[in-house]
Backbone as CSV, one residue per row, in Angstrom:
resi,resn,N_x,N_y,N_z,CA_x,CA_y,CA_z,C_x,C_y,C_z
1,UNK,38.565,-4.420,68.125,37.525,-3.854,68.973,36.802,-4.987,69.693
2,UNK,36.322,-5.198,70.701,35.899,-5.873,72.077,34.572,-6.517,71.220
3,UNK,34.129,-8.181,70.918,33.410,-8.288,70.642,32.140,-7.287,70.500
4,UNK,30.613,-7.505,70.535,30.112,-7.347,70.288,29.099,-6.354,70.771
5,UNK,29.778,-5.539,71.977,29.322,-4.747,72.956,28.632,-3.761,72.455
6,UNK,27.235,-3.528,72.231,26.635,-2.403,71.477,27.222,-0.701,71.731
7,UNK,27.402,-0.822,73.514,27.590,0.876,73.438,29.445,1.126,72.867
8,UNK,29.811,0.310,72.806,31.521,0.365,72.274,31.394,0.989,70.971
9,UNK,30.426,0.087,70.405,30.354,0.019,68.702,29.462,1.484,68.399
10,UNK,28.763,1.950,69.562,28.664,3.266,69.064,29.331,4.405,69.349
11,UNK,29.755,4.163,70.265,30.929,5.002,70.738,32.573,4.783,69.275
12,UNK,32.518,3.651,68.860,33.293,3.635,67.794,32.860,4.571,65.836
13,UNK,31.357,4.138,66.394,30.796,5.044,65.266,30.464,6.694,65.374
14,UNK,30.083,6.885,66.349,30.409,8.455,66.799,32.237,8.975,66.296
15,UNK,33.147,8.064,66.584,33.921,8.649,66.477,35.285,8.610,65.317
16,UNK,34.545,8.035,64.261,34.219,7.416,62.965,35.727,6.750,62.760
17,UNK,35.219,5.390,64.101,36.298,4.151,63.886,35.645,3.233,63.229
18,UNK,34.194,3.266,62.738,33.482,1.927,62.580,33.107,2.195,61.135
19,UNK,32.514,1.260,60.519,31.197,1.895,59.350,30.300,1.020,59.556
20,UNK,29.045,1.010,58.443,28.459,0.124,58.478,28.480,-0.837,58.926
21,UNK,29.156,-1.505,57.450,29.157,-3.202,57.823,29.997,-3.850,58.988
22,UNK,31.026,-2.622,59.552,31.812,-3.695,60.706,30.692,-3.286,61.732
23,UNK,29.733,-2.200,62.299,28.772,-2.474,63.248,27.758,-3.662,62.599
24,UNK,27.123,-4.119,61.895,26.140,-5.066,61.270,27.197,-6.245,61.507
25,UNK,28.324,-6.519,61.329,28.695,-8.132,62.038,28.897,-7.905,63.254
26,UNK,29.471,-7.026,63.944,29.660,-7.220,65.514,27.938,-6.988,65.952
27,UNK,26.920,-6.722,65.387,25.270,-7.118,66.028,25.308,-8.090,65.708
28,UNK,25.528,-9.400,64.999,25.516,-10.296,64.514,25.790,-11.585,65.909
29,UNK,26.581,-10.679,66.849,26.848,-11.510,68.174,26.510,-11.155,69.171
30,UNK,24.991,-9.900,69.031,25.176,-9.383,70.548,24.089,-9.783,70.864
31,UNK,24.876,-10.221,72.495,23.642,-10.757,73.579,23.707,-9.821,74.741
32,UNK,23.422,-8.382,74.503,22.841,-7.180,75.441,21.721,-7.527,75.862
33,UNK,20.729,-8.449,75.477,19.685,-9.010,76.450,19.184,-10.747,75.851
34,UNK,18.222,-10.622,76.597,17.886,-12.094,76.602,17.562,-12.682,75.200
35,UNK,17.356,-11.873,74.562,16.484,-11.989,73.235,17.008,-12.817,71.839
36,UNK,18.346,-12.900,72.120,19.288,-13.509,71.028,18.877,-15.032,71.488
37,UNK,18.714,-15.895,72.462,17.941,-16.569,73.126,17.142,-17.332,72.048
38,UNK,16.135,-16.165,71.791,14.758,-16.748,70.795,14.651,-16.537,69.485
39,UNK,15.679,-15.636,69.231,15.475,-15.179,67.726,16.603,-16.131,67.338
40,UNK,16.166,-16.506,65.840,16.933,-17.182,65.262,18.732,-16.619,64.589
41,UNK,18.276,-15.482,64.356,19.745,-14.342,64.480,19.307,-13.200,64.449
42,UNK,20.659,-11.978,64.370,20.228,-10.607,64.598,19.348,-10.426,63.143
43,UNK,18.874,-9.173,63.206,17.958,-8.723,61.698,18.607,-6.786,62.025
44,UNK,19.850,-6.985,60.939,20.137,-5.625,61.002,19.482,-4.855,59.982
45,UNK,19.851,-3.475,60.043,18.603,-2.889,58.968,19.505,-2.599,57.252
46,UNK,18.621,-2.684,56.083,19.774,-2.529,54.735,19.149,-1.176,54.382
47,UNK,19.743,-0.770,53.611,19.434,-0.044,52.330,20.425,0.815,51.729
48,UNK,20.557,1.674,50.818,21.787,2.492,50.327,22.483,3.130,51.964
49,UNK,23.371,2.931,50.597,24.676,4.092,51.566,24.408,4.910,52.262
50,UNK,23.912,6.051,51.087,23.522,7.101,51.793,22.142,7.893,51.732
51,UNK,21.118,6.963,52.486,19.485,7.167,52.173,19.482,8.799,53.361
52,UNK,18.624,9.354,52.499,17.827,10.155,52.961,16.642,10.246,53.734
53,UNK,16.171,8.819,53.812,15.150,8.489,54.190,15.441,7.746,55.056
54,UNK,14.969,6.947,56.737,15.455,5.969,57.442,14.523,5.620,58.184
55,UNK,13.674,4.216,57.528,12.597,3.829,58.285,12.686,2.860,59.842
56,UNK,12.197,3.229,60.812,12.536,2.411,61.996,11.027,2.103,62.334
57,UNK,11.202,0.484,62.543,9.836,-0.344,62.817,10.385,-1.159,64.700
58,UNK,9.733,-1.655,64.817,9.535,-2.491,66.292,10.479,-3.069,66.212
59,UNK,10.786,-4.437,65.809,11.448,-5.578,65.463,11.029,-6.628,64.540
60,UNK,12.048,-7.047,64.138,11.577,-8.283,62.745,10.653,-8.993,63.304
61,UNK,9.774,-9.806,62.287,9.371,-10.505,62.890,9.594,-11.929,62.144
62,UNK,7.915,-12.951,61.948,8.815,-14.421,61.712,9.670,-14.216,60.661
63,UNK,8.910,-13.895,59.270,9.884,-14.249,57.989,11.314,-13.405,57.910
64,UNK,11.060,-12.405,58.902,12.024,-11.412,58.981,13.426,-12.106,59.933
65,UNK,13.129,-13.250,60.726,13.912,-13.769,61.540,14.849,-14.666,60.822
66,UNK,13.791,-15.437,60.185,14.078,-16.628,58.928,15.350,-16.414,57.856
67,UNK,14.790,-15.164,57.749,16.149,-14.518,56.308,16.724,-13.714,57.240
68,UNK,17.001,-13.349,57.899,18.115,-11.998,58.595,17.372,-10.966,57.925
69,UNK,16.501,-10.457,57.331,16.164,-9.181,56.336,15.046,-8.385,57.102
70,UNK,15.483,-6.978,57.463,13.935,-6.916,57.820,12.708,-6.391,56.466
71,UNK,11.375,-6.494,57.041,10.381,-5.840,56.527,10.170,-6.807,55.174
72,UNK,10.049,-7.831,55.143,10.122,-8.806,54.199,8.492,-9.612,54.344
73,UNK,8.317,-9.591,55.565,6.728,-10.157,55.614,5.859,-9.440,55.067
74,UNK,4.357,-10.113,55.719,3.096,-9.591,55.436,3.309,-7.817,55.791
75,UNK,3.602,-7.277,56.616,3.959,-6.137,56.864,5.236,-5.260,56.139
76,UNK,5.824,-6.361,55.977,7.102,-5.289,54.863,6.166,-5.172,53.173
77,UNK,5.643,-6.319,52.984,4.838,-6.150,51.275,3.719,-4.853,51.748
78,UNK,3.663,-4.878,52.994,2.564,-3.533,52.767,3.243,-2.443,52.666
79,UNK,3.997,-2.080,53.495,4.866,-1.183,53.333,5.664,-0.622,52.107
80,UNK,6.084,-1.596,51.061,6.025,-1.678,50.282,5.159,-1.200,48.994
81,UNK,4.138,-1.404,49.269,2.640,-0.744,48.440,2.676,0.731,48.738
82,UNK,2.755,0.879,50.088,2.465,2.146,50.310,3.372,3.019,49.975
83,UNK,4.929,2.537,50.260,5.960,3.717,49.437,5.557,3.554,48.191
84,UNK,5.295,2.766,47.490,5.171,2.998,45.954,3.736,4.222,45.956
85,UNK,2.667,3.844,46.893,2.038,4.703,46.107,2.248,6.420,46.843
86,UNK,3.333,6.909,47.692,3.944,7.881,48.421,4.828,7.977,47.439
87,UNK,5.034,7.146,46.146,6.495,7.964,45.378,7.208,7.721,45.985
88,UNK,7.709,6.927,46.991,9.547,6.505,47.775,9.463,5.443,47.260
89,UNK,10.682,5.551,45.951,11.392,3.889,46.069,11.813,2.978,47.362
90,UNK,11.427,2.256,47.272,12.197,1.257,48.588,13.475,0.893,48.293
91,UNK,14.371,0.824,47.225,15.733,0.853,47.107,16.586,2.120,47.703
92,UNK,15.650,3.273,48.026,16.358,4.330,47.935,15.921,4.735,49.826
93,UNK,15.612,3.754,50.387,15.449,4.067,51.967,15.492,3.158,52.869
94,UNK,16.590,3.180,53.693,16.926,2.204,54.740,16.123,2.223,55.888
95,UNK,15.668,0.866,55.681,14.869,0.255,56.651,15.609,-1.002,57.839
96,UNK,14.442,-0.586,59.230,15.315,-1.144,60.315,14.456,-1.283,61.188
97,UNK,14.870,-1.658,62.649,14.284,-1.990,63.105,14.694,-1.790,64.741
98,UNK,13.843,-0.698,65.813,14.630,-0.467,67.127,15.189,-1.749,68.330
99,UNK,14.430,-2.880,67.554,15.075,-4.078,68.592,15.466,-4.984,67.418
100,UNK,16.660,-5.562,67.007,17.454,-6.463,66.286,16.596,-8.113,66.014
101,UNK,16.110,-8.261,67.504,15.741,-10.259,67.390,14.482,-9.877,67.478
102,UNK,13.891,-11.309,66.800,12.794,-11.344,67.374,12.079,-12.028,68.484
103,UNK,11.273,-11.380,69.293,10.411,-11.661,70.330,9.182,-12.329,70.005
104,UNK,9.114,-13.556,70.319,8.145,-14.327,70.282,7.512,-15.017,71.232
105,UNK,6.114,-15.732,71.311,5.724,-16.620,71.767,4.990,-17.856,71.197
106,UNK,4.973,-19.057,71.592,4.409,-19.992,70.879,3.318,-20.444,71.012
107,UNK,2.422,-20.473,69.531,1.213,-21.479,70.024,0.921,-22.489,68.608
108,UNK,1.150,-23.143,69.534,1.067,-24.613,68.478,2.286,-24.504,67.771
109,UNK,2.304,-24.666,66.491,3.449,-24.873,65.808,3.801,-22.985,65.327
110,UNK,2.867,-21.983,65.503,3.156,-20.894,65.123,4.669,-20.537,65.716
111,UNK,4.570,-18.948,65.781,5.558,-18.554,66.435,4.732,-16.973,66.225
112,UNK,4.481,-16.405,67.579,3.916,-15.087,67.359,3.809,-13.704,68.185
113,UNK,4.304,-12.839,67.162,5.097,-11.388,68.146,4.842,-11.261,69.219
114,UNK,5.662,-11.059,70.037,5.576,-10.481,71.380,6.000,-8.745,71.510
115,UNK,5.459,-8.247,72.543,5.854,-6.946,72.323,7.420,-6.554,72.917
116,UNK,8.090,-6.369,72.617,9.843,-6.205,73.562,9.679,-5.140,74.307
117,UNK,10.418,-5.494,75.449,9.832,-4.844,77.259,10.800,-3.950,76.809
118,UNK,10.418,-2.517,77.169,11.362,-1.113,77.755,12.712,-1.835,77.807
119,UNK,13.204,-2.567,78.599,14.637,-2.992,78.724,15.209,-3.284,77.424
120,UNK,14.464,-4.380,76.637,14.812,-5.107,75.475,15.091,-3.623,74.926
121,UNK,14.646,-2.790,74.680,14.170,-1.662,73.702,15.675,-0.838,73.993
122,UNK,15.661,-0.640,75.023,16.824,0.219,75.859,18.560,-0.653,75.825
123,UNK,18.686,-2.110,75.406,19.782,-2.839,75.450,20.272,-2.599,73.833
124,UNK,19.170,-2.196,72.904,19.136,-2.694,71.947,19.495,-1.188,70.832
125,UNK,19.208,-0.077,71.601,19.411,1.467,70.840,21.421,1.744,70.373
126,UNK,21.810,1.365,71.349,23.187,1.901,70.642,23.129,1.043,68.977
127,UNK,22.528,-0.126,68.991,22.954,-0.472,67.493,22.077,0.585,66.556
128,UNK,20.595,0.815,66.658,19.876,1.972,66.434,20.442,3.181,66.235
129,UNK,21.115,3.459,67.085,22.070,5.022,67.226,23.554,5.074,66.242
130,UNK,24.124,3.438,65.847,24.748,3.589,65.337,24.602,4.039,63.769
131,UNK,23.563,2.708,63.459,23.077,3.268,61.984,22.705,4.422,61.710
132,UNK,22.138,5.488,62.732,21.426,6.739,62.710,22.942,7.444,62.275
133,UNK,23.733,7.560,63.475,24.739,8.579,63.232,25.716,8.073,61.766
134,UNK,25.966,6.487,61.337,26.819,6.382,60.381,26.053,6.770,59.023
135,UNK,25.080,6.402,58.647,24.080,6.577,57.452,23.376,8.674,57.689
136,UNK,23.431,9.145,58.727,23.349,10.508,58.883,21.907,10.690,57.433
137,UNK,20.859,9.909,57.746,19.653,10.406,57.323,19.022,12.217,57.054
138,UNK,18.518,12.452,56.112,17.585,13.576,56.584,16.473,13.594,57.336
139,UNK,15.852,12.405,57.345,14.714,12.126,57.921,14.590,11.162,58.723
140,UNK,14.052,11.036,60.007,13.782,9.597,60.408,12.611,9.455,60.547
141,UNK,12.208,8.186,59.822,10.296,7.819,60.264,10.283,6.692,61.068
142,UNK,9.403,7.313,62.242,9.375,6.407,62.974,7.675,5.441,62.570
143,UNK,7.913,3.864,62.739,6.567,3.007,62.526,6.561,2.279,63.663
144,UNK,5.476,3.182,64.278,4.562,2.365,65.495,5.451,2.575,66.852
145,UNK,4.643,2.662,67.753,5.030,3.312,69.354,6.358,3.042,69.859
146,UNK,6.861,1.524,69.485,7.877,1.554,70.402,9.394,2.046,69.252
147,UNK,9.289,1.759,67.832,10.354,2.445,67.743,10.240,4.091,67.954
148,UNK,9.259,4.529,68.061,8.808,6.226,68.156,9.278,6.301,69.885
149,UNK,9.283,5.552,70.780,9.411,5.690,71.937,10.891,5.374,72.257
150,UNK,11.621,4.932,71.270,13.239,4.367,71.241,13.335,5.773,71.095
151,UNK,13.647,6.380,70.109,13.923,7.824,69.507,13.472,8.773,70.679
152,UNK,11.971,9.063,70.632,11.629,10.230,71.289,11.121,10.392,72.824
153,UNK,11.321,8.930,73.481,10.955,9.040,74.993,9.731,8.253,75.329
154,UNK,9.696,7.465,76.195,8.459,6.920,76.504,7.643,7.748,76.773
155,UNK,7.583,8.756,76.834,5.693,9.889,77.144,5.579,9.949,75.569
156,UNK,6.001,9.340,74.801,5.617,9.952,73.682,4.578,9.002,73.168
157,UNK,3.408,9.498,72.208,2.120,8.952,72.107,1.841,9.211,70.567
158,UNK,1.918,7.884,69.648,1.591,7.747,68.061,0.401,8.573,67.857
159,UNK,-0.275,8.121,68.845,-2.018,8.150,68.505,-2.099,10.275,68.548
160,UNK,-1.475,10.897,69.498,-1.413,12.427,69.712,-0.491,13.096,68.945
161,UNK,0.543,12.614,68.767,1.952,13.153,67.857,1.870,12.677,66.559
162,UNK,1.301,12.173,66.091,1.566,11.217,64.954,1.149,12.509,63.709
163,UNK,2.536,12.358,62.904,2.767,13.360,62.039,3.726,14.120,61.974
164,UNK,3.612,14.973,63.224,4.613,16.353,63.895,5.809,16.019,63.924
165,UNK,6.292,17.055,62.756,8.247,16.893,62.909,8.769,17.335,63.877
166,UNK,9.468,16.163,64.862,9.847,16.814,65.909,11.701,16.355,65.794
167,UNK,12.150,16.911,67.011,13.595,16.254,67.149,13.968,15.500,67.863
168,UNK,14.850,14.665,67.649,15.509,13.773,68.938,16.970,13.691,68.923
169,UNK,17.685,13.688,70.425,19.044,13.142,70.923,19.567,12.678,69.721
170,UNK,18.431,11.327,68.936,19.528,10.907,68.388,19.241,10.814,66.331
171,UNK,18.375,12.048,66.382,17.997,11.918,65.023,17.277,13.722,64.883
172,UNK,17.891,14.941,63.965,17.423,15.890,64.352,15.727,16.380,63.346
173,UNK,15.534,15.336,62.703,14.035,15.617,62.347,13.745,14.305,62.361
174,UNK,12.466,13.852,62.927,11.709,12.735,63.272,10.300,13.388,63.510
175,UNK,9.818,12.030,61.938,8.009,11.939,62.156,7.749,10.819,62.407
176,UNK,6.406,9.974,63.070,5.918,8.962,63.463,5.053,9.124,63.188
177,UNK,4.642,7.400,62.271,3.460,7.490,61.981,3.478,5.896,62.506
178,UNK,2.121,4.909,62.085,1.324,3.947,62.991,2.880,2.699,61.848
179,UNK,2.494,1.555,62.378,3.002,0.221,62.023,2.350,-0.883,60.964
180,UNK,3.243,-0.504,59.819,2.409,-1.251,58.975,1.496,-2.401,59.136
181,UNK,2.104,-3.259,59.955,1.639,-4.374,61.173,0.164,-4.221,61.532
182,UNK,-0.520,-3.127,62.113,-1.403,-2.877,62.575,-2.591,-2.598,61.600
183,UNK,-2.187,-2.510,60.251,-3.024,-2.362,59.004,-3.894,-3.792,58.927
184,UNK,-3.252,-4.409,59.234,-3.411,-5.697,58.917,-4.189,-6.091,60.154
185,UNK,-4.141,-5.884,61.140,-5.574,-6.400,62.026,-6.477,-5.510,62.126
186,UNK,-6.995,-4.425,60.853,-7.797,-3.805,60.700,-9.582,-4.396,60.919
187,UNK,-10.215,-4.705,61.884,-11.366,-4.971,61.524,-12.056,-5.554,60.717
188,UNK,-12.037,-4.759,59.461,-12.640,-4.761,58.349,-11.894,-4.096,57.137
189,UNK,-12.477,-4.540,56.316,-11.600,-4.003,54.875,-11.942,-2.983,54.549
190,UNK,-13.104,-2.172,55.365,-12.981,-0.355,54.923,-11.945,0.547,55.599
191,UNK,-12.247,-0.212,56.933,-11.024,0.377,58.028,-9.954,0.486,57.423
192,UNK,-9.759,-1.144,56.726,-8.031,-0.430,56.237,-7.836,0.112,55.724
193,UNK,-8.812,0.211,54.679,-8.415,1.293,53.887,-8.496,2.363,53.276
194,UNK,-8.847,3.114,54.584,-9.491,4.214,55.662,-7.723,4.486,55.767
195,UNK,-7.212,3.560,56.724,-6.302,3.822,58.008,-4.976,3.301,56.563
196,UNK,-5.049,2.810,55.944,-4.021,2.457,54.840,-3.656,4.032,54.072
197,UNK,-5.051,4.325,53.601,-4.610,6.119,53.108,-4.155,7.058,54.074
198,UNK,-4.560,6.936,55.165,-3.852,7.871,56.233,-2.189,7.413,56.287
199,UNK,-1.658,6.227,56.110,-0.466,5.718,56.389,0.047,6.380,54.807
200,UNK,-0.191,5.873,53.787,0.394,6.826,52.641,0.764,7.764,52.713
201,UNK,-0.268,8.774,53.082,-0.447,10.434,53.431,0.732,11.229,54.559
202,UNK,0.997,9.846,55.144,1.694,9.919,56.056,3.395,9.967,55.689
203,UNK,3.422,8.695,54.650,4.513,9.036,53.456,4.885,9.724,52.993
204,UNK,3.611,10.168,52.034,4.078,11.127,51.260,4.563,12.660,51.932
205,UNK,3.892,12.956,53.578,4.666,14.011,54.088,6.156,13.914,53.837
206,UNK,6.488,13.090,54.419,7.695,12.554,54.375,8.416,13.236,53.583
207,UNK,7.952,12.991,52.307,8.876,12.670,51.015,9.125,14.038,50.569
208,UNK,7.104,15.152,51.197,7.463,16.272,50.688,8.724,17.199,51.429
209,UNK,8.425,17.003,52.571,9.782,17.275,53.235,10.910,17.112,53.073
210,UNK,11.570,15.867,52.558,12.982,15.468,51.844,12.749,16.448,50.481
211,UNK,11.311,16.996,49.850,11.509,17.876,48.972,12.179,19.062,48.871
212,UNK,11.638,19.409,49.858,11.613,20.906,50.143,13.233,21.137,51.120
213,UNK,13.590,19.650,51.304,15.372,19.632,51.948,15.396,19.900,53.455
């Protein structure tokens, strides 16, 4: 199959020439946009075989670049907290991410998120679409606007929708809720955790839903 061409590789997984792991090495080489550039390599998404659950975030970020892993930073340990206290093991739900590299800018010796432009977002979905259709989730949660806007359309709005099981093209139940990310430049430490229990709550819908099937 043709290096590393994202819409091939979903067009190969739609038509179940691919699996997993041969789409996760052919992302391993794709330069569908500029972005492979700055990121140190791709960051494909892990978890079981066959999760029921399928978390989609923005894109990795530093520590997430560092190891290939996503959701491993300050934002994956929160995330982390919060499935535990929502009752979702994190072994038992694949987590990912709607743009592969990370987008950065520099100051000083940092290295620090940038937001990935509509294009980046749009070069970057067939690998998104692949994991969706090969792993065939019950659920997809979307974290924070732009993977919610990969899935369900740019008019779509965290801050108005956020909750509501809706459907998408490429996932047939999808909820969105905010970015663990954003917990963390909470103001103040009531805010968060104010806006930290709403993100749980937000979980645990989730989970009751994978209950109820």
């Amino acid at each position: 199959m043709p290096g590393s061409d994202p819409a091939h590789w979903l067009d190969a997984a739609l038509h179940g020439e691919a699996d997993v792991e041969a789409v996760r090495r052919a992302a391993l080489g794709c330069q569908a946009c500029d972005l492979w550039k700055r990121g140190t390599q791709t960051v494909f998404g892990e978890g079981p075989a066959r999760p029921r659950l399928l978390l989609v975030g923005e894109q990795p970020g530093d520590k997430e670049d560092e190891s290939g892993r996503p959701f491993v930073g300050p934002a994956g340990r929160l995330l982390d907290a919060a499935l535990e206290r929502a009752r979702i093991p994190r072994g038992d739900v694949w987590v990912t991410n709607a743009v592969k590299h990370f987008k950065w800018k520099a100051r000083g010796k940092r290295r620090l998120h940038e937001k990935p432009s509509p294009n980046e977002v749009r070069a970057c979905q067939p690998w998104l679409a692949a994991e969706i259709a090969l792993l065939a989730p019950d659920l997809v949660v979307c974290l924070g606007a732009t993977a919610a806007q990969s899935l369900l359309g740019p008019r779509f709005r965290v801050t108005a929708q956020r909750g509501r099981l809706l459907s998408a093209p490429l996932a047939p139940r999808v909820l969105a809720t905010v970015h663990p990310s954003s917990l963390l430049r909470a103001p103040d430490a009531e805010t968060r955790a104010r806006e930290l229990d709403r993100f749980v709550a937000d979980l645990a819908q989730a989970a009751a839903l994978l209950e109820r099937g």
